[in-house]
LUMZASE-219697 format. One record per residue: x, y, z of N, C-alpha, C in turn; residue in one letter. Coordinates in steps of 0.1 Angstrom, whole numbers, plus 2048, in hexadecimal, padded with zeros to 3 digits. Layout:
BEGIN
[[X Y Z] [X Y Z] [X Y Z] A]
...
This chain:
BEGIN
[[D76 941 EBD] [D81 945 EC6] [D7C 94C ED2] X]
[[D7E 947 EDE] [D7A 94F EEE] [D84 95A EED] X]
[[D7F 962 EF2] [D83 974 EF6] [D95 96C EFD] X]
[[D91 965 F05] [D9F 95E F12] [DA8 95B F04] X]
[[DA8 957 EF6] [DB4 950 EEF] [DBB 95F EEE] X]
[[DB6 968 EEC] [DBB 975 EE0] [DC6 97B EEF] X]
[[DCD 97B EE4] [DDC 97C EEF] [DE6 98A EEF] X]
[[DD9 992 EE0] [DE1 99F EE2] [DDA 9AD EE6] X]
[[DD0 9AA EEB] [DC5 9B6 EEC] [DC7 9BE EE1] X]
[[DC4 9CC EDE] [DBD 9D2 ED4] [DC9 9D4 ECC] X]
[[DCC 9D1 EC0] [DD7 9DA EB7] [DD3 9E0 EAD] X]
[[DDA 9E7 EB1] [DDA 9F5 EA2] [DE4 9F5 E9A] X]
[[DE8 9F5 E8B] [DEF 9F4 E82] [DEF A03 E7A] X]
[[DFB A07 E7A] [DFC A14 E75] [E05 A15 E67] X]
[[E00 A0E E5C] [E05 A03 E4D] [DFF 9FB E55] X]
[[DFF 9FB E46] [DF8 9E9 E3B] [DFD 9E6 E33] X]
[[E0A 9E5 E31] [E11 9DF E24] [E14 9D1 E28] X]
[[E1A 9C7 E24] [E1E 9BB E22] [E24 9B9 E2F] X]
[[E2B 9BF E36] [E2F 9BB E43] [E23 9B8 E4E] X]
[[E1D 9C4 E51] [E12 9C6 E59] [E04 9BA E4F] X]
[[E02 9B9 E48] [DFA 9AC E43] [E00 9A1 E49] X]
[[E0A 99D E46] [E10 994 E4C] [E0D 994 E57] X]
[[E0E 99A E63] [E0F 99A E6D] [DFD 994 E72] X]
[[DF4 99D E6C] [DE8 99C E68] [DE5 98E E6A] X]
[[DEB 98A E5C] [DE4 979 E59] [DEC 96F E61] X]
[[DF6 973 E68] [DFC 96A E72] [DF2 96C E80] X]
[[DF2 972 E82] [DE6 972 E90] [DDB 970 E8E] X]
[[DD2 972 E85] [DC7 96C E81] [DC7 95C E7F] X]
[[DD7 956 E75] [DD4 947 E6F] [DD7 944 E81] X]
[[DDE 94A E8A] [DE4 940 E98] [DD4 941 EA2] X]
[[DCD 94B EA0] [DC2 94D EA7] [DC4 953 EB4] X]
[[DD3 95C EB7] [DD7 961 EBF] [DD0 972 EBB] X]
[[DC6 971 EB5] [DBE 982 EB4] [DB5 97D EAB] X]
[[DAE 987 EAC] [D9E 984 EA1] [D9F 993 E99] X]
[[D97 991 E91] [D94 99E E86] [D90 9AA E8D] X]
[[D85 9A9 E99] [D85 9B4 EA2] [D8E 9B7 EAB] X]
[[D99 9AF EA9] [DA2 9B6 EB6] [DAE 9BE EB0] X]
[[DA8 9C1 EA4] [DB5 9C7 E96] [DAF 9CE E92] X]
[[DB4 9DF E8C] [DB4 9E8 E85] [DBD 9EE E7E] X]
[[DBD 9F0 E74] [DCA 9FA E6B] [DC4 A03 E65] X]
[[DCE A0F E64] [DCE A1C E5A] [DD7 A1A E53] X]
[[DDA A25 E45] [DDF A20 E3C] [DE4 A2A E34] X]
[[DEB A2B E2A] [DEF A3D E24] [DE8 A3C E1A] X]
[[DE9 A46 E10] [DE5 A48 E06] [DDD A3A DFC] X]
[[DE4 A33 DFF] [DE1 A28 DF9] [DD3 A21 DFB] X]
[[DD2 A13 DF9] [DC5 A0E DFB] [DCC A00 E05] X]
[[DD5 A00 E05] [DDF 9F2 E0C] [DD6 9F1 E19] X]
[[DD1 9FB E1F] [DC7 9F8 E2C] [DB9 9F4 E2B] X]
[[DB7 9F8 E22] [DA9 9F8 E1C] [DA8 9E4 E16] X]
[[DB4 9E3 E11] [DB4 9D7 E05] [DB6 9CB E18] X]
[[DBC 9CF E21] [DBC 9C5 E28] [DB4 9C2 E30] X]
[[DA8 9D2 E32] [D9F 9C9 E3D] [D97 9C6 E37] X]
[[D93 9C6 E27] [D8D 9BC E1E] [D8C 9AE E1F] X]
[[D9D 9AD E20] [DA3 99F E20] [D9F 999 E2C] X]
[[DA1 99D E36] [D9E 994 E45] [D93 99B E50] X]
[[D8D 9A4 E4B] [D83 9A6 E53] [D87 9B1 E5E] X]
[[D92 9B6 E62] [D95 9BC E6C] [D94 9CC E68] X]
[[D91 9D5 E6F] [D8D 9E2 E6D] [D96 9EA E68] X]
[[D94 9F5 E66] [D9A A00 E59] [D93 A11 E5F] X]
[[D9F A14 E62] [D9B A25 E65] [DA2 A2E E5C] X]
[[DA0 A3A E5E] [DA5 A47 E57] [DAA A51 E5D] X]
[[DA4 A4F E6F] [DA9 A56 E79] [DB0 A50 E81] X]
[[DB9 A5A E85] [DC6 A51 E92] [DC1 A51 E9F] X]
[[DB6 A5A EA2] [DB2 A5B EAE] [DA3 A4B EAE] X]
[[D9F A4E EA7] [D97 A3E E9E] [D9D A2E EA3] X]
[[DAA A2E E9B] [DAF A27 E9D] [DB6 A25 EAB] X]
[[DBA A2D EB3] [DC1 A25 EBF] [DB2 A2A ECC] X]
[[DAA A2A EC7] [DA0 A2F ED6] [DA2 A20 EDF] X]
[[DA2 A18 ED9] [D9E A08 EE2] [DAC A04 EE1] X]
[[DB8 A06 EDB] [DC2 9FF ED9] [DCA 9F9 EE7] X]
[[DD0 9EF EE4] [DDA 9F1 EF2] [DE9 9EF EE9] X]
[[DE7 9F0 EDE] [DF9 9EF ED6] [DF5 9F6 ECB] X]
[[DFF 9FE EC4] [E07 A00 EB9] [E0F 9FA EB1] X]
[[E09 9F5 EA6] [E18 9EE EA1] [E19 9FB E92] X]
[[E24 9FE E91] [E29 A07 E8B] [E2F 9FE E80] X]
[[E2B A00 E72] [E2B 9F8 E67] [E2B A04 E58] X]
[[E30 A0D E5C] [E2F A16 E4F] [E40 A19 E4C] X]
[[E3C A20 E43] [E4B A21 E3C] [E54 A26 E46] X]
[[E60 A29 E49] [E6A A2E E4F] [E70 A3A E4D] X]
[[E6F A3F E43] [E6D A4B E3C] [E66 A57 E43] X]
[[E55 A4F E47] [E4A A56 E48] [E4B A58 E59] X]
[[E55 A54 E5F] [E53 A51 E6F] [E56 A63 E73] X]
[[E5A A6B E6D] [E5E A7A E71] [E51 A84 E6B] X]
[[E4C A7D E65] [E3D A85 E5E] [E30 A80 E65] X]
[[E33 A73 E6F] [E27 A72 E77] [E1B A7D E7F] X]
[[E0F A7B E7E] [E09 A83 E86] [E0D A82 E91] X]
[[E11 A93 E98] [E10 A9A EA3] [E06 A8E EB0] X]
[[DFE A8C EAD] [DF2 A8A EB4] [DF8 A7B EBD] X]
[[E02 A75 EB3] [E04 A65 EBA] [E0C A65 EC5] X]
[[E15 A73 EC9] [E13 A72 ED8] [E09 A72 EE4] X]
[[E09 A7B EE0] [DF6 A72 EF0] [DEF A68 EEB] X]
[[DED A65 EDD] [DE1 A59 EDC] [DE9 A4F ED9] X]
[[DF5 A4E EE0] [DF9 A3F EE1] [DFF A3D EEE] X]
[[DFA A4A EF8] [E00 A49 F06] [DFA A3E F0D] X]
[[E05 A35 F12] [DFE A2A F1C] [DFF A1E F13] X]
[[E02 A1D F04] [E01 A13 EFF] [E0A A0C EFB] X]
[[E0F A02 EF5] [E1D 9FE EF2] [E1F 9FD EE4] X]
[[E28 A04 EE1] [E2B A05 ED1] [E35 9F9 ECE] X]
[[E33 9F5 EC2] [E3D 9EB EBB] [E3F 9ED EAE] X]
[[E4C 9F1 EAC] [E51 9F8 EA1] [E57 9EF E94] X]
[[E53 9ED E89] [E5A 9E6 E7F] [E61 9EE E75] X]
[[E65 9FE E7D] [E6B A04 E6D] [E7C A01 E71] X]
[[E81 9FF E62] [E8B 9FA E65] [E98 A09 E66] X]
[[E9E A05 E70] [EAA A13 E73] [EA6 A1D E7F] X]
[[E97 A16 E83] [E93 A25 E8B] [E91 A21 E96] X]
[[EA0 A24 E9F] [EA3 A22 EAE] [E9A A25 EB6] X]
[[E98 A23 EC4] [E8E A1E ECE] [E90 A2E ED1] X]
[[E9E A34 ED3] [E9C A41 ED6] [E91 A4F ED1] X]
[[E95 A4B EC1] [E8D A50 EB5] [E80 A50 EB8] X]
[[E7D A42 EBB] [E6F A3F EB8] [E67 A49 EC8] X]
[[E70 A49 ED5] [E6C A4F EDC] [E66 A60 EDD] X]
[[E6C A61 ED4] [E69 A73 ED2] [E5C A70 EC8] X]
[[E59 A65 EC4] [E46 A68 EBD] [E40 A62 EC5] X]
[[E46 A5A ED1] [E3B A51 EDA] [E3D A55 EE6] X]
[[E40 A62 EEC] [E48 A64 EF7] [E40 A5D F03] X]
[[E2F A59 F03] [E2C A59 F10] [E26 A45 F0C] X]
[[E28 A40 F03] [E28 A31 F00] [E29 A2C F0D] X]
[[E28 A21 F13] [E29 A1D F1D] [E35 A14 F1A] X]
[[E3B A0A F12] [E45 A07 F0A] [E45 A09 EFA] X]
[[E54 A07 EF6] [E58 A08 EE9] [E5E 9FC EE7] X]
[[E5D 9F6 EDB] [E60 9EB ED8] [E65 9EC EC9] X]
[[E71 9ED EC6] [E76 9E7 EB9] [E7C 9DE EAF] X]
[[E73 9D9 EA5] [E78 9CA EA0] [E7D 9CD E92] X]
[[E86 9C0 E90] [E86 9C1 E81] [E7F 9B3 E7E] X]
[[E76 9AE E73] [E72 9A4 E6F] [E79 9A1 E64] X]
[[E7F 996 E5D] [E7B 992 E4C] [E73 990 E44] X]
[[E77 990 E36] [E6A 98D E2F] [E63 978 E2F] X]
[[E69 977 E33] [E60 968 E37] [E57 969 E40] X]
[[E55 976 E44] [E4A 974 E50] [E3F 974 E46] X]
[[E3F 977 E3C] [E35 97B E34] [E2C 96D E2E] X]
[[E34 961 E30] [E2F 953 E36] [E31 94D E41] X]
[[E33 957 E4E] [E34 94D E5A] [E3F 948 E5D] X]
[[E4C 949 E52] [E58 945 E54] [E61 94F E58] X]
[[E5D 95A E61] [E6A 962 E60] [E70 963 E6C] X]
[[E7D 969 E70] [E80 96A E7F] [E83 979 E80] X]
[[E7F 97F E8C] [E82 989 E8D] [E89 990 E98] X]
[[E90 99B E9C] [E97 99C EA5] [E91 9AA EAA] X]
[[E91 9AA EB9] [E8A 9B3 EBD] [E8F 9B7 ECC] X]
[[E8A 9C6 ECF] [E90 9CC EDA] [E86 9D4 EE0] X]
[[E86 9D7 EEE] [E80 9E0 EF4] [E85 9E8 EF7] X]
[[E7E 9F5 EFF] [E88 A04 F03] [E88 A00 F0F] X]
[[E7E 9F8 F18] [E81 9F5 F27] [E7A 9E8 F28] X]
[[E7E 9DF F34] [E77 9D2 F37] [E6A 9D1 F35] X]
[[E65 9C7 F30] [E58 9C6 F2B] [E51 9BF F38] X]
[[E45 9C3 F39] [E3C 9BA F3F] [E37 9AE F3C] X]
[[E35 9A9 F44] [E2C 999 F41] [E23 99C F31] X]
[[E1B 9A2 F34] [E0D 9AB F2D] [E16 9AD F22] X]
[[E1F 9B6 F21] [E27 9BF F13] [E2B 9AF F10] X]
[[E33 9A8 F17] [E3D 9A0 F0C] [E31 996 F09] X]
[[E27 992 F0D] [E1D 989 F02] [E1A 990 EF8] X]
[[E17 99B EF7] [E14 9A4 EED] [E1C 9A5 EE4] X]
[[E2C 9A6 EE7] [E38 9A3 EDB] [E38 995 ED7] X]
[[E38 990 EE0] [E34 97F ED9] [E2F 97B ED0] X]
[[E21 980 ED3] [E19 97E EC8] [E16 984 EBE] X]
[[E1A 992 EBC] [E1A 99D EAF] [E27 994 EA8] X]
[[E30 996 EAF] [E3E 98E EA6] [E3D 985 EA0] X]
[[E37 978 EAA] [E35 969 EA9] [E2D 969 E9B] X]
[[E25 971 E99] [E1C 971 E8B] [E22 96E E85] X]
[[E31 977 E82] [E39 973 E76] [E44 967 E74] X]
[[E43 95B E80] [E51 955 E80] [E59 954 E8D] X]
[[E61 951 E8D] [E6A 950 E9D] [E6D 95E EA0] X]
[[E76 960 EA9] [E7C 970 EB2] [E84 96C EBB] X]
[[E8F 978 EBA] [E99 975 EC6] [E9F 980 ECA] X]
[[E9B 989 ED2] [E9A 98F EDB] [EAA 995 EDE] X]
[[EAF 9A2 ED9] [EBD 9A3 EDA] [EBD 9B6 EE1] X]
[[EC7 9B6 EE2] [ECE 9C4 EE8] [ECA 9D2 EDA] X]
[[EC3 9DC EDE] [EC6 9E5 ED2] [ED2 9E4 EC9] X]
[[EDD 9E3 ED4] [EE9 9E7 ECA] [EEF 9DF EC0] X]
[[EE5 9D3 EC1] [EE7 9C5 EB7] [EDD 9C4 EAB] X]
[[ECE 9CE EAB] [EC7 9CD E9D] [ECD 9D1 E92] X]
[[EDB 9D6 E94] [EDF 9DB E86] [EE2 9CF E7F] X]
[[EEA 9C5 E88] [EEE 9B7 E82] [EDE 9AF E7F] X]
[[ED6 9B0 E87] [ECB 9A9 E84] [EC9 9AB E74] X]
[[EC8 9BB E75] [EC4 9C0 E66] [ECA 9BA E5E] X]
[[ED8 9B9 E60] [EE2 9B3 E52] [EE0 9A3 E52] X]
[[EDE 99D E5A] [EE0 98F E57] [ED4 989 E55] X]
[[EC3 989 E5C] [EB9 986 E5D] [EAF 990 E51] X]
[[EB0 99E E56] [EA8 9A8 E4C] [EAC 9A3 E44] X]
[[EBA 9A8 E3B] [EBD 9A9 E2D] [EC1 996 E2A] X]
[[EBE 98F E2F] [EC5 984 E2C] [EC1 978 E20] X]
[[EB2 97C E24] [EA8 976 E19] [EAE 97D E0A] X]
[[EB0 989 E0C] [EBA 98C DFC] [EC3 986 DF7] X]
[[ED1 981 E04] [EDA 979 DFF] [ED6 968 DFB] X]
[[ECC 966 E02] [ECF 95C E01] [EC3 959 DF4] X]
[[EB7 961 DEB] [EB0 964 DDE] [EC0 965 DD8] X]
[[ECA 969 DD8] [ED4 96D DD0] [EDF 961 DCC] X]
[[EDD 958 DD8] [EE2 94B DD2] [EDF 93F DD2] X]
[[ECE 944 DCF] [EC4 93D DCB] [EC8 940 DB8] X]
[[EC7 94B DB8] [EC7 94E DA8] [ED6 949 DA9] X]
[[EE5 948 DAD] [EEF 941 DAC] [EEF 934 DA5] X]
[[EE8 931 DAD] [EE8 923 DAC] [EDF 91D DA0] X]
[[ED4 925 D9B] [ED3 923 D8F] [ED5 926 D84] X]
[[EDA 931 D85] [EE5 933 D79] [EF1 928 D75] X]
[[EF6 926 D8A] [F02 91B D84] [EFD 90E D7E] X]
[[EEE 909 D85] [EE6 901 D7B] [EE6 901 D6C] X]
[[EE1 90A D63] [EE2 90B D58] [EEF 908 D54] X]
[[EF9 911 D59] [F07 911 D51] [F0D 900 D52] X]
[[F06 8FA D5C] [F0B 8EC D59] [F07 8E2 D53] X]
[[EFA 8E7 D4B] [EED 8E2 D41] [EE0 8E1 D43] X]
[[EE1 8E4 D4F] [ECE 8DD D57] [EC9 8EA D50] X]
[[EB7 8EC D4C] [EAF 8F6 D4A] [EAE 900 D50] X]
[[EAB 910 D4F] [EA8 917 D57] [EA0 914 D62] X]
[[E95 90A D61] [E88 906 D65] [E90 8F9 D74] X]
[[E92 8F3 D69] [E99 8E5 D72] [EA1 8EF D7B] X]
[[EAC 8F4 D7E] [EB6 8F9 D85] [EB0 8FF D8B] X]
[[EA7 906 D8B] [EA1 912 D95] [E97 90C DA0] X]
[[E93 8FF D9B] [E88 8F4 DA3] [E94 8EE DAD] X]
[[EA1 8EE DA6] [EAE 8E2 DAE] [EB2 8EB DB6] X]
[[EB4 8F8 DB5] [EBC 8FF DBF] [EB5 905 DC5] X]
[[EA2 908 DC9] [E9B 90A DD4] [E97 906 DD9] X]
[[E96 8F4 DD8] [E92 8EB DDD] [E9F 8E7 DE5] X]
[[EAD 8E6 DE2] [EB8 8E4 DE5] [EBA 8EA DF5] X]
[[EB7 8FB DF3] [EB8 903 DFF] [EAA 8FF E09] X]
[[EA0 8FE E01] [E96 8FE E0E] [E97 8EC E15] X]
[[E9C 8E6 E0C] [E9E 8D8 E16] [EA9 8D9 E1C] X]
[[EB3 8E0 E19] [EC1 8E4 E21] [EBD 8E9 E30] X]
[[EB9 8F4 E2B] [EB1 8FD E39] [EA7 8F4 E40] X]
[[EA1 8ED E3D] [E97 8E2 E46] [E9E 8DA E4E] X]
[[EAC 8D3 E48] [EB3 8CB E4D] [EBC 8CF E58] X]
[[EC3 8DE E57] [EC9 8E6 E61] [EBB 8E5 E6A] X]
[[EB1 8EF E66] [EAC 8F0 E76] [EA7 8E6 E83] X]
[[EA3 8D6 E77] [EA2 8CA E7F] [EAB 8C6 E84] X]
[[EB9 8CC E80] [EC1 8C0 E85] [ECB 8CC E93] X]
[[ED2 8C2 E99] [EDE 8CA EA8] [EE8 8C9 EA2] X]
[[EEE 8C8 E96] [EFA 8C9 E91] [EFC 8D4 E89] X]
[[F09 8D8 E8B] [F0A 8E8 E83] [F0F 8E8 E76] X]
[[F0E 8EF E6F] [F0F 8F6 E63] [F19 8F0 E5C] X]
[[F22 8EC E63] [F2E 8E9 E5E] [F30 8DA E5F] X]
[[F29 8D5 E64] [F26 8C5 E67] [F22 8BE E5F] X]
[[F11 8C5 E59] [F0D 8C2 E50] [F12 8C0 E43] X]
[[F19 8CF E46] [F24 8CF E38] [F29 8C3 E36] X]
[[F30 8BF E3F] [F35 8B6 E3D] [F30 8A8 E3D] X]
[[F26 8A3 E3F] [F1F 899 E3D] [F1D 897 E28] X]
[[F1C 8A0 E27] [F1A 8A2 E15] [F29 8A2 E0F] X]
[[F31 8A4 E17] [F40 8A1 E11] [F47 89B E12] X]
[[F49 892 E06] [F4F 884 E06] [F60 88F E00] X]
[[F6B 883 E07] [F79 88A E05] [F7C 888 DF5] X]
[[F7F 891 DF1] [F84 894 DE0] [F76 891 DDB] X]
[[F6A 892 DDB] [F5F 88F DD6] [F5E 89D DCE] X]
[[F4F 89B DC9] [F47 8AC DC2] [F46 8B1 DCA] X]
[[F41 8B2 DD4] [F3E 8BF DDE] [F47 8C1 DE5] X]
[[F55 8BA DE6] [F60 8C0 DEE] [F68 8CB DE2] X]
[[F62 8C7 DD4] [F6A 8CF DC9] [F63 8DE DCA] X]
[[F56 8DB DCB] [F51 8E8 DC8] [F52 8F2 DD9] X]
[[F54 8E9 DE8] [F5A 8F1 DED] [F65 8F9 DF1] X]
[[F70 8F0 DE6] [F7E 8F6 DE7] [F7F 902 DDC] X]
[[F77 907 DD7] [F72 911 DCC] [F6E 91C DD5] X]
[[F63 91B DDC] [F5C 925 DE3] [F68 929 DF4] X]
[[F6F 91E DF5] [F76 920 E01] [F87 929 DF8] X]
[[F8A 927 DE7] [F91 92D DE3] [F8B 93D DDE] X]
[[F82 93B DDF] [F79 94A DDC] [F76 953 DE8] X]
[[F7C 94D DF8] [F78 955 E03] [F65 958 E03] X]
[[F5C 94E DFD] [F4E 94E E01] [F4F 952 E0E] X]
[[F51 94A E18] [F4A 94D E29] [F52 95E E26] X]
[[F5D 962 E23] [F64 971 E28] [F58 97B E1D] X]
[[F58 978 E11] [F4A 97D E09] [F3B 981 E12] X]
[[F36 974 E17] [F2B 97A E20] [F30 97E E2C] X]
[[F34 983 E34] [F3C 984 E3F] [F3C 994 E39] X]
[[F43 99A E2D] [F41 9A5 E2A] [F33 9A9 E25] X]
[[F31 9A0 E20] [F20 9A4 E1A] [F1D 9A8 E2B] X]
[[F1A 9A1 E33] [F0D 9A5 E41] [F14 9B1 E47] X]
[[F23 9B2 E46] [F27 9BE E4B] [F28 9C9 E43] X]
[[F29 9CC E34] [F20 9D7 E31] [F0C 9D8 E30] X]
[[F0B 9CF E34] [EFD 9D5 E32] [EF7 9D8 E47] X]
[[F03 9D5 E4F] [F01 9DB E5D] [F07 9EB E5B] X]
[[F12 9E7 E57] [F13 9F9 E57] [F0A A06 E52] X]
[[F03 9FB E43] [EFA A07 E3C] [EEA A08 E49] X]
[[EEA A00 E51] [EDF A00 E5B] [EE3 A06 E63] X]
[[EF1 A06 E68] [EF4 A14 E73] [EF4 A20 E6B] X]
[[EF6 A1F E63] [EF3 A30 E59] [EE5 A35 E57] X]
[[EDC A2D E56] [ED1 A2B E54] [ECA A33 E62] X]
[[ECC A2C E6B] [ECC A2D E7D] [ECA A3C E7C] X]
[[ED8 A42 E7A] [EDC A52 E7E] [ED8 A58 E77] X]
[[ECD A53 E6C] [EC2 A62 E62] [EB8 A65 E68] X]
């Protein structure tokens, strides 16, 4: 790879857990960064240690270590830990641009540990990024530059698609994209359960109803017809599947998730103001 491909100049990763890996092995498999243009520190753990094992890319102990050559931050540690940060990461991250993946911790927030950053950037990712499938939604504190937004491009792009929204909209990101891979693992196991109870094997049902969703979802994103179209392509009138949607439409499903994503926005605006 020529010096000209690498599209993010120097990053620094502050975590190494499963997200920031991800991110890792997405820019590495795209060839949009090389192992020397990546460094991570790491907490107590060995999670830093175990990944520049894994790909070659460097491993410090010090913060001043780690961002001397940086030109980004991507901030990858617990959310918890973001008020126990070293003192120090204001000046040694002056001039550089931070990109934040803790979830709840507003651009404002983040500004009182980065006050002299050159921008701030805050995303939420899913856990599909963790194969390249995920989408994430993401915001800045002010207009990015040419330079900054290839830089979000490509840190993001690691993990999946992105769509670029208003602060005051990641709370919904959070509930429908962040937590969504849960709802939708939850009727994954639905659907095998309802499998069983209609006689198929634990084994069989569980192969029929994730293969079900993932060619479902292949078929939405190929296709310009919506959600409801499709639907109805698979619904013949008084057939099986119009029976089992007059069940889920007597059960208020759509009003069911509609509350599911709006309690899990509110517990993210609560989240927000800790």
């Amino acid at each position: 790879m020529t010096r000209e491909s690498v599209q993010t100049g120097k990053l620094a990763f502050l975590g190494a857990g499963r997200m920031a890996s991800a991110m890792v092995d997405g820019l590495l498999a795209k060839k949009t960064a090389r192992p020397a243009d990546i460094a991570c520190i790491g907490g107590e753990d060995d999670t830093a240690k175990v990944l520049a094992a894994r790909t070659g890319i460097a491993v410090h102990t010090d913060l001043a270590a780690l961002l001397k050559n940086a030109d980004a931050l991507v901030l990858a540690c617990k959310p918890q830990q973001l008020a126990g940060l070293d003192a120090r990461l204001a000046e040694l991250t002056a001039g550089k641009i931070v990109l934040s993946i803790l979830a709840g911790k507003r651009l404002a927030r983040l500004a009182q540990t980065f006050p002299h950053a050159r921008n701030l950037v805050r995303a939420m990712p899913n856990t599909p990024g963790q194969i390249g499938a995920g989408i994430t939604g993401w915001c800045a504190l002010k207009p990015l530059s040419e330079a900054d937004r290839a830089i979000v491009n490509t840190v993001l792009g690691a993990l999946g698609k992105m769509v670029e929204v208003g602060e005051a909209q990641l709370d919904a990101v959070t509930a429908l994209s962040g937590s969504g891979p849960a709802y939708v693992f939850e009727f994954a196991a639905a659907l095998r359960d309802a499998g069983e109870a209609a006689g198929l094997s634990r084994a069989a049902s569980y192969q029929l109803a994730v293969e079900t969703i993932l060619g479902s979802a292949k078929l939405m994103a190929q296709s310009d017809a919506e959600a409801e179209e499709l639907r109805n392509q698979v619904t013949s009138p008084n057939g099986t599947t119009f029976a089992g949607l007059k069940r889920m439409e007597a059960r208020d499903f759509r009003g069911l998730i509609k509350d599911t994503v709006l309690a899990a926005k509110t517990r993210s605006e609560e989240l927000s103001k800790e």
